[in-house]
C-alpha positions as CSV (number, residue, x, y, z in Angstrom):
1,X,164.4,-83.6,65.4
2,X,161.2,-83.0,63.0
3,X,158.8,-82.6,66.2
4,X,161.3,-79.9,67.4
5,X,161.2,-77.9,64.4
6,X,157.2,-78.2,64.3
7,X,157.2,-76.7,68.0
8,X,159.4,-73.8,67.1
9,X,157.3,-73.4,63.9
10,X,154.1,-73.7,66.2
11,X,155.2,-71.9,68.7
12,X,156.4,-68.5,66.2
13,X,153.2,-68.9,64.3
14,X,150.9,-68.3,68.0
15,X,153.4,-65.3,68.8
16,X,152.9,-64.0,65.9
17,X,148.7,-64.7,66.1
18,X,148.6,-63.8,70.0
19,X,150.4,-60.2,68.8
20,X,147.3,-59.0,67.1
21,X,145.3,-57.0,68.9
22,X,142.2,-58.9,67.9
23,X,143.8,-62.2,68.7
24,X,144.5,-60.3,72.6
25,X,140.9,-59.5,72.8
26,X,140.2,-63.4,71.5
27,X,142.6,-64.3,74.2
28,X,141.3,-62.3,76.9
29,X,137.8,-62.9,76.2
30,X,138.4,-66.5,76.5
31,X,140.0,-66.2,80.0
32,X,137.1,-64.0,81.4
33,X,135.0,-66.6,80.5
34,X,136.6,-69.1,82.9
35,X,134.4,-67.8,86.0
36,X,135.5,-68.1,89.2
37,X,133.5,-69.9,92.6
38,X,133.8,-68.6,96.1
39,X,136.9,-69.5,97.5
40,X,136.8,-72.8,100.5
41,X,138.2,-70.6,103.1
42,X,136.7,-67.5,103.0
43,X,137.6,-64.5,104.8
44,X,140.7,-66.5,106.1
45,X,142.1,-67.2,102.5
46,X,141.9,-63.0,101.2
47,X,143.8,-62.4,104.7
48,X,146.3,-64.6,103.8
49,X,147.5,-62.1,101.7
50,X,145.4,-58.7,102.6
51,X,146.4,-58.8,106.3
52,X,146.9,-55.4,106.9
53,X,145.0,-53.2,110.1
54,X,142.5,-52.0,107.5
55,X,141.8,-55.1,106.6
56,X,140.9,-56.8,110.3
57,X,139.1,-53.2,110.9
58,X,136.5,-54.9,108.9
59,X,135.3,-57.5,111.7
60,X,135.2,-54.9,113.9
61,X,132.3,-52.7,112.2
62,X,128.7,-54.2,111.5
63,X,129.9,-55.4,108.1
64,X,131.8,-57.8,109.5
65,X,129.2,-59.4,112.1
66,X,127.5,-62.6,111.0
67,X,125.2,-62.1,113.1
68,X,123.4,-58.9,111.3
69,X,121.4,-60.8,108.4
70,X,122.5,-59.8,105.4
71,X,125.8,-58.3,106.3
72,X,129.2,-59.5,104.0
73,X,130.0,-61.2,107.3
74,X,126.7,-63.8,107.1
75,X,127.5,-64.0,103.6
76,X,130.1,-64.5,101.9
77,X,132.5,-62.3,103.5
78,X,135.0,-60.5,101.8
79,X,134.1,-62.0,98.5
80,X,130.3,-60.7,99.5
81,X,131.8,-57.6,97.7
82,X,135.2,-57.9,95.9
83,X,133.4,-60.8,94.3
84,X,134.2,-64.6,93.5
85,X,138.1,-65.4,94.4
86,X,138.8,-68.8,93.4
87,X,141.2,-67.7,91.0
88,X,142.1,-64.7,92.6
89,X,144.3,-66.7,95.1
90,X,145.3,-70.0,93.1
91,X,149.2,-69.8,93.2
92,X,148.5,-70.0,89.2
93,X,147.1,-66.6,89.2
94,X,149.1,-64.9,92.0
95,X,146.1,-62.3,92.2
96,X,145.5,-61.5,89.2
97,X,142.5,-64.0,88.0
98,X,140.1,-63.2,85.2
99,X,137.9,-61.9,85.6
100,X,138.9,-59.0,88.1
101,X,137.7,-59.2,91.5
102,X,135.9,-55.8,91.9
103,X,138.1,-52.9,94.1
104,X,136.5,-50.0,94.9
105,X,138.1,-46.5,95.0
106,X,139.9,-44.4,92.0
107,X,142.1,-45.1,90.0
108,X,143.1,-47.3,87.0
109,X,143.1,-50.8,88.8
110,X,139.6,-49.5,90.4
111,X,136.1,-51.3,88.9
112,X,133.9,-48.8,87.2
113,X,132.0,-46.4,89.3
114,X,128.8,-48.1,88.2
115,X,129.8,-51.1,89.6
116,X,131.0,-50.2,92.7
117,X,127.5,-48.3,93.4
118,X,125.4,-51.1,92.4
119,X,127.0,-53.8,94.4
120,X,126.8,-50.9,97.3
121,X,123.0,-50.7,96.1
122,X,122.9,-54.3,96.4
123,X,122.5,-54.3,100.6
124,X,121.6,-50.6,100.9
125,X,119.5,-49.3,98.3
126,X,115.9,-49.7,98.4
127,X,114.6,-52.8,98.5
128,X,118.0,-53.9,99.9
129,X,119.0,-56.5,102.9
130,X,120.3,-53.3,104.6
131,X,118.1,-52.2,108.0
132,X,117.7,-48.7,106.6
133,X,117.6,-48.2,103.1
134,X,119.2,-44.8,101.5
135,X,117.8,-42.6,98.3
136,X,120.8,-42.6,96.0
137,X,119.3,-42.6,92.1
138,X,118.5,-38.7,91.3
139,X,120.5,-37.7,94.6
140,X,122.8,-34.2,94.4
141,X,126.2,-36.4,94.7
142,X,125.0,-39.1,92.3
143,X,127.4,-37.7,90.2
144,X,129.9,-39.3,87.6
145,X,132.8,-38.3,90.0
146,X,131.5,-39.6,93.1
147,X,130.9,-42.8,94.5
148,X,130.0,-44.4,98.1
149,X,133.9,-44.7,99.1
150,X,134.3,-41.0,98.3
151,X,132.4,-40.4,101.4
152,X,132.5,-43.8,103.7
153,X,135.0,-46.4,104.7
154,X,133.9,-49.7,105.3
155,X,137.6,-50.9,106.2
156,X,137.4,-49.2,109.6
157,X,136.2,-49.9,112.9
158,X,133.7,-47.0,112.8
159,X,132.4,-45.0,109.1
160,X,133.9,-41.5,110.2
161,X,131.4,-39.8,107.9
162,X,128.5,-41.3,110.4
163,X,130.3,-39.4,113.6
164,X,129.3,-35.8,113.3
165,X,132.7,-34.7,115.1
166,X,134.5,-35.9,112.2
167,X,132.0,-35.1,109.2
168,X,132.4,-31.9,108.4
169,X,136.6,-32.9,107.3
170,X,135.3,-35.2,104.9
171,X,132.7,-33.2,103.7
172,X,135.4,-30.5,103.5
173,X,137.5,-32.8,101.2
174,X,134.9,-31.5,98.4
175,X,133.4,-28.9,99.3
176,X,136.9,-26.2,100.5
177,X,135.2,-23.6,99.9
178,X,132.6,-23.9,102.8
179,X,135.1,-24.8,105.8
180,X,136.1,-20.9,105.5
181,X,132.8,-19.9,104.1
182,X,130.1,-20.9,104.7
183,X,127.3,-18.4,105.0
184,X,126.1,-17.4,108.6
185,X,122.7,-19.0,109.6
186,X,121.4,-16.8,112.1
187,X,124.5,-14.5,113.0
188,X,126.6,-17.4,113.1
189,X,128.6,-19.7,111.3
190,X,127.2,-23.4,112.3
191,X,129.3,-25.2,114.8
192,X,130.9,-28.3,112.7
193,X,132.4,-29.9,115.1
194,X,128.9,-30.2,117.3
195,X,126.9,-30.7,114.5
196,X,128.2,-31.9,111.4
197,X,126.8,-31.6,108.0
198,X,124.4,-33.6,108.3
199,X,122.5,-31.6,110.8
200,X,121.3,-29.8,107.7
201,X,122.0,-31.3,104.8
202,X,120.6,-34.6,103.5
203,X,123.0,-36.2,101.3
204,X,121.1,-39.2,101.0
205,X,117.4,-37.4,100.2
206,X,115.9,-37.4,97.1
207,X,115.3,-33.9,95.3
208,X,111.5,-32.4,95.8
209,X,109.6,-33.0,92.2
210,X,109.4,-29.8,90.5
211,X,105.7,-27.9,91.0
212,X,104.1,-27.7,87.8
213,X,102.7,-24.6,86.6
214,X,99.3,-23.2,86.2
């Protein structure tokens, strides 16, 4: 009966601890600090559970060919960019392992933007495994508000920001004003559909340094 009472006396005296906020971030920090390894299976254990089309769109595009050097595919897959998910799928954790896998997007369950950038920086910045590299440090949208999945989706069979018929919508998304618009060049309004945004504006281009005086 005496070992009983000690557990209820035990276990009152850690609610009471674990309901400071201090004792949470004690808590927390200690679980962060269990890192996670890539998981056995691979692609095959995230679909388990992420099976949807957008999902399997990804082995369609280059990101998901293992045969492209450096690609998530000839990596680690999935986890090449969501990040370790050992603990992610233990039947423990039920997805929700410490520390958070990274998901990209907006939103509250979303990684900082940061984050998201750099790991995109990882593979296509300068310097990165990527085949072409892309200026984004200094850029016009290198912005607070905008990251890579504003403007491109790597969960479909094709980017639709890379096919200049379907550009200018995304662009659009942003920038409303212009659809209607846009000033004339010439005596005309350029032809989106043919040409895009692109076929003016580099997104990806690096500001020209400023010409000093004198």
């Amino acid at each position: 009966m005496v070992p009983l009472k000690r557990s209820a006396a035990l276990l009152l005296l850690w609610l009471a601890f674990a309901s400071n906020v201090h004792a949470q971030a004690w808590v927390n920090d200690l679980l962060v600090h269990r890192m996670p390894s890539y998981t056995e299976g691979g692609e095959e254990d995230c679909l388990v559970c992420h099976s949807g089309a957008n999902m399997r769109a990804m082995s369609e595009n280059v990101h998901g060919n293992s045969e492209v050097a450096g690609t998530p595919a000839s990596k680690q897959g999935c986890e090449s960019c969501h990040g370790p998910g050992s603990i992610h799928v233990s039947r423990a954790h039920g997805g929700k392992g410490y520390p958070p896998l990274t998901v990209f997007g907006y939103g509250p369950a979303s990684a900082p933007r940061d984050e998201q950038v750099g790991l995109c920086l990882d593979c296509h910045g300068v310097g990165g495994e990527a085949a072409s590299a892309v200026e984004w440090d200094g850029v016009l949208h290198d912005k607070w508000i905008v990251n890579c999945s504003t403007c491109h989706q790597s969960h479909a069979q094709a980017d639709p920001v890379l096919n200049r018929r379907q550009q200018a919508e995304i662009c659009f998304s942003c920038h409303m004003k212009q659809k209607e618009g846009h000033r004339k060049v010439g005596k005309k309004v350029p032809d989106f559909s043919r040409m895009g945004c692109a076929g003016c504006h580099r997104v990806h281009r690096a500001p020209k340094p400023e010409k000093s005086g004198g």
